[in-house]
C-alpha positions, -999 to +999 in steps of 0.1 A: +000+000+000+029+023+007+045+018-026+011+025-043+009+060-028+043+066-031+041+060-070+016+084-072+034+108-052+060+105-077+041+106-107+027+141-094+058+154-091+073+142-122+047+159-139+051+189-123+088+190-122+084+185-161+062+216-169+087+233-148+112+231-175+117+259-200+112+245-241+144+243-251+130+245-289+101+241-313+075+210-304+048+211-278+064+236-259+063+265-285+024+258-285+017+265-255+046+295-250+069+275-235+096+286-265+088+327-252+118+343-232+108+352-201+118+371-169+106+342-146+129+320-160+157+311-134+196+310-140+214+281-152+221+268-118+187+265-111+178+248-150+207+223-135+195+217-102+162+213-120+173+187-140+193+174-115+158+168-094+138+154-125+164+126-131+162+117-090+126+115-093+122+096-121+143+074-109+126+069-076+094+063-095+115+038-118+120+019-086+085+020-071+071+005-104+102-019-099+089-032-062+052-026-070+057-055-096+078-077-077+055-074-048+025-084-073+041-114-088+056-122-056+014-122-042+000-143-067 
């Protein structure tokens, strides 16, 4: 049950954390005004520590879906 919660945790900050990142060129993100310059925007350091967040919480949502399934095959 814990893993189940924490996988949506994750996935709602994964999503989050995702639309927090500036377009870095034409796609999707130009659509919506993601490709615009803005003041908002943060410095590099923060675009790094950014990423840097993203790719530890993907990966800790890699590894609930990892247990999740091992606890369901493991259960049956």
């Amino acid at each position: 049950m814990g893993f189940s919660i924490a996988l949506i945790v994750f996935s709602l900050l994964m999503m989050l954390l995702v639309l927090m990142h500036k377009g870095k060129g034409g796609g999707l993100s130009d659509m919506f005004g993601g490709g615009m310059q803005s003041s908002v925007g943060g410095s590099s350091v923060a675009e790094r520590n950014l990423d840097r967040i993203t790719v530890v919480i993907g990966l800790l949502w890699f590894a609930c879906i990892i247990v999740l399934a091992i606890i369901m095959k493991s259960s049956t």
